[in-house]
C-alpha positions in Angstrom: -232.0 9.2 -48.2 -233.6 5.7 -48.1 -231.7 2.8 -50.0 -235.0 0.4 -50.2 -233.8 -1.9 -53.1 -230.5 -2.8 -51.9 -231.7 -3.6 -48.2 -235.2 -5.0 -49.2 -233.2 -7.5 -51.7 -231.1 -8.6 -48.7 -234.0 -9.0 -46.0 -235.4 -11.6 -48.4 -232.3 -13.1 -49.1 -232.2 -13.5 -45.4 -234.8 -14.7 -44.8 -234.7 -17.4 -47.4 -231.6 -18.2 -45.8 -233.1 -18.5 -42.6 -235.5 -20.6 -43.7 -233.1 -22.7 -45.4 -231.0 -23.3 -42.3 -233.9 -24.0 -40.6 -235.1 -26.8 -42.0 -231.8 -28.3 -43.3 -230.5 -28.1 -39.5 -233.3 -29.9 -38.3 -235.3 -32.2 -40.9 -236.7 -34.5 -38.8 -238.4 -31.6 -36.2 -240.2 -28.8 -36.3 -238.7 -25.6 -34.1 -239.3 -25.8 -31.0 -241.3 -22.6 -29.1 -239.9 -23.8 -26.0 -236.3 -23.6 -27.5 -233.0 -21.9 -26.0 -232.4 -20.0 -29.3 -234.1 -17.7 -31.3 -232.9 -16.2 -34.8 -234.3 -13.3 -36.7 -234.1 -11.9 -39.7 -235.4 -8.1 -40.1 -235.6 -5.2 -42.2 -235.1 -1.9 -40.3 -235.5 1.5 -40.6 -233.4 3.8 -38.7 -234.6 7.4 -37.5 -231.6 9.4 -36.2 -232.7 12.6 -34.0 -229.7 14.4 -34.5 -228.5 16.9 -32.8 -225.3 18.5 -33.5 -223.0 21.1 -31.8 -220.0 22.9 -33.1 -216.5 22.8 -31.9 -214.0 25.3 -32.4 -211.5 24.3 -34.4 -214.6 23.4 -36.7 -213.5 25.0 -40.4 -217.6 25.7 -41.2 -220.7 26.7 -38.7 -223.8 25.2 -39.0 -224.9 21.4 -38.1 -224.2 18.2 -39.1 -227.1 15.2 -39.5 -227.4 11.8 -40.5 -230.0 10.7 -43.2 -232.5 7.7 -42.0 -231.7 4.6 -43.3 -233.4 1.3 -44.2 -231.3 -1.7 -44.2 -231.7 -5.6 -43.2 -230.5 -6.8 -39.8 -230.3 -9.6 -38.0 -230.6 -10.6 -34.3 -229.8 -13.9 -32.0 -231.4 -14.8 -28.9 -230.7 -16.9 -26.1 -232.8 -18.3 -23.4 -231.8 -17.7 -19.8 -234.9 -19.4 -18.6 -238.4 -19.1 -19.6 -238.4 -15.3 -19.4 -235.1 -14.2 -19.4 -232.9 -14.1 -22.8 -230.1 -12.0 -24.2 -230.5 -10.5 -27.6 -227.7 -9.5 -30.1 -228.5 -7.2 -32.7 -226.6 -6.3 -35.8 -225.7 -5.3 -38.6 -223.7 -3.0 -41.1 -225.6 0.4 -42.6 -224.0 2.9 -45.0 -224.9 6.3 -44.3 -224.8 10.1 -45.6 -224.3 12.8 -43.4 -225.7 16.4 -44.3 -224.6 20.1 -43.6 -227.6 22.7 -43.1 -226.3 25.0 -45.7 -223.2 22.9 -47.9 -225.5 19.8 -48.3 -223.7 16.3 -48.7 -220.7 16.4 -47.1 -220.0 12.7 -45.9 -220.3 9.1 -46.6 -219.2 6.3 -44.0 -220.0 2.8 -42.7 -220.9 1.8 -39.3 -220.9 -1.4 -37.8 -223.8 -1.2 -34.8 -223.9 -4.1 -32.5 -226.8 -3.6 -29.8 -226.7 -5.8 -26.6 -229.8 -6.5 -24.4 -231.3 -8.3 -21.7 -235.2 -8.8 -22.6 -237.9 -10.2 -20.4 -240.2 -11.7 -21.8 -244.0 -12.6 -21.2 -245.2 -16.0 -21.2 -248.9 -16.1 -20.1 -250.9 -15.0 -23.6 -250.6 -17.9 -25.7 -249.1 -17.3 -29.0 -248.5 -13.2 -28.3 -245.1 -13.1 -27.2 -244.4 -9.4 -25.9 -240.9 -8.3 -24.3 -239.0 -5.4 -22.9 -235.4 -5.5 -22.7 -232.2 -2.7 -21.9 -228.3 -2.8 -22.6 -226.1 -1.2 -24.5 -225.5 -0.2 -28.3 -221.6 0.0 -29.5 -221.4 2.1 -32.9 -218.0 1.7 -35.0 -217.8 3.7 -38.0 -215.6 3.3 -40.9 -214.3 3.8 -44.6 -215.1 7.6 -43.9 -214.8 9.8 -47.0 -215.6 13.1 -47.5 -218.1 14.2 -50.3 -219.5 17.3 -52.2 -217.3 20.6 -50.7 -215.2 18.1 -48.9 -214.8 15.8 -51.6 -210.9 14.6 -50.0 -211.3 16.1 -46.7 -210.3 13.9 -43.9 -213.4 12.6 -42.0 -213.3 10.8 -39.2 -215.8 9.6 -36.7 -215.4 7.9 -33.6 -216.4 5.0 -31.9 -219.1 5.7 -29.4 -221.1 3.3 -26.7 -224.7 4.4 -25.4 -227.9 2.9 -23.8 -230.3 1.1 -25.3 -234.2 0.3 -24.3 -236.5 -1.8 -26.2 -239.8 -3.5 -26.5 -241.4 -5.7 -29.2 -243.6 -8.8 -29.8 -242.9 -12.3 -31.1 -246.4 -13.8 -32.6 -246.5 -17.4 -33.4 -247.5 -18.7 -36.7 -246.9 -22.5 -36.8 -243.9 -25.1 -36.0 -241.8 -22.6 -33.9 -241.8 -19.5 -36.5 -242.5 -15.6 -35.1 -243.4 -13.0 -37.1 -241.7 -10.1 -35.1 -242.1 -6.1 -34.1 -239.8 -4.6 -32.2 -238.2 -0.8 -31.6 -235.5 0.3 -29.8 -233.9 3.9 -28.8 -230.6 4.1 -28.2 -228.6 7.8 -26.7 -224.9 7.4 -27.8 -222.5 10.5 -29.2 -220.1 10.8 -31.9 -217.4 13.7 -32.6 -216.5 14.0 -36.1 -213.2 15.4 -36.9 -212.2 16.9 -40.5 -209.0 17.1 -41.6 -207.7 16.6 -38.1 -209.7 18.7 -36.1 -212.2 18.3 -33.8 -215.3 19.9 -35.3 -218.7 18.5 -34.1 -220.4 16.8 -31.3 -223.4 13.9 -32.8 -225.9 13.4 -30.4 -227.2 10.9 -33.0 -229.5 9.3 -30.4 -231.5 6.9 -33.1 -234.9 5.3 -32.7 -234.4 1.8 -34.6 -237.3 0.5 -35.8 -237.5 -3.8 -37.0 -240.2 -6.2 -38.3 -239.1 -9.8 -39.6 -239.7 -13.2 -39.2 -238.2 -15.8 -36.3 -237.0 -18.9 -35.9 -236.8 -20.2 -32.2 -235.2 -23.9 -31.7 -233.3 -25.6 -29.4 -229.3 -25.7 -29.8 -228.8 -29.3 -28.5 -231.0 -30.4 -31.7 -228.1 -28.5 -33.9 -225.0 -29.3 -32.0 -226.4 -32.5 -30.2 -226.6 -33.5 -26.2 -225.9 -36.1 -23.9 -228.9 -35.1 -21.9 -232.5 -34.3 -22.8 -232.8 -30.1 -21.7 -236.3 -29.1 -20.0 -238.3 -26.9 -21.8 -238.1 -23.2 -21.3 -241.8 -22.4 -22.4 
């Protein structure tokens, strides 16, 4: 089930935001596409290919999936050099999860932090493409049981899998991106009701972003002795 007005109301809060902090952070300079920092605000859509096996001390058969999800995210960037940077992706989705035959049978948050070291190409202008790979740390919480386990005990828990990616920064004036990006991530959950141990999540989602970017230096924030050389 996709929750579109909620998370399309807080990308564009976002990105106002963004925008905001932009320009109050700097007002005498534009950003800077040869900058150590890059921030972006997204809206995401999240494709889970579940699949599901069950344990036994499982109380009920069948299998367990997670509806796709559209939510706003956000992700920070930092320079290495010219083509190297670490990205930081984040964060917080509220999901459903579905029985094949008793329907609804969970609600819970998860807080999905995804690390990655990105490479990207320099040498065609103001198309910015970039591949990167690291690791995806899912934490869910406020677990609650709903429809036949309305009260139940769920629990899921916290998981770590690998993460590839590949997107495209393209410049549209005084160091803003509009941005495309997906990423696939293999991670497994177990969920437990009431106790027990009842079924193995090979959630394994493919995480798919557009937004718009900011890239700037951080001296011109925080202030240097020293004038930093340009990573473009």
């Amino acid at each position: 089930m996709l929750k579109l007005g909620s998370g399309f109301a807080a990308l564009v809060a976002g990105v106002l935001i963004a925008g905001s902090l932009a320009t109050t952070a700097q007002p005498a300079r534009a950003g800077d596409y040869g900058g150590d920092f890059l921030v972006r605000v997204q809206g995401t859509y999240v494709n889970f290919n579940d699949e599901s096996t069950v344990l036994p001390d499982s109380p009920a058969g069948g299998n367990v999936e997670l509806d796709d999800e559209f939510i706003p995210t956000l992700t920070l960037t930092y320079f290495l050099n010219k083509n190297l940077a670490l990205e930081l992706f984040c964060c917080f989705a509220n999901l459903e999860a579905e029985h094949s035959t008793l329907g609804h049978v969970a609600d819970l948050w998860v807080f999905p932090p995804a690390l990655t070291l990105q490479y990207h190409f320099d040498s065609m202008g103001g198309f910015k493409p970039y591949v990167g790979a690291g690791i995806q740390y899912i934490a869910p919480f406020s677990e609650d049981g709903a429809g036949i386990l309305s009260g139940a005990d769920i629990e899921v828990d916290d998981a770590l899998g690998f993460t590839l990616q590949a997107g495209v920064d393209i410049e549209v004036g005084q160091g803003w991106y509009l941005n495309a990006d997906v990423k696939k991530t293999w991670i497994e959950h177990t969920l437990s009701i009431n106790g027990a141990e009842s079924y193995d999540l090979d959630i394994d989602p493919w995480i798919f972003s557009v937004g718009l970017g900011y890239r700037f230096n951080l001296s011109d924030v925080f202030g240097s002795r020293h004038a930093e050389a340009p990573l473009k």
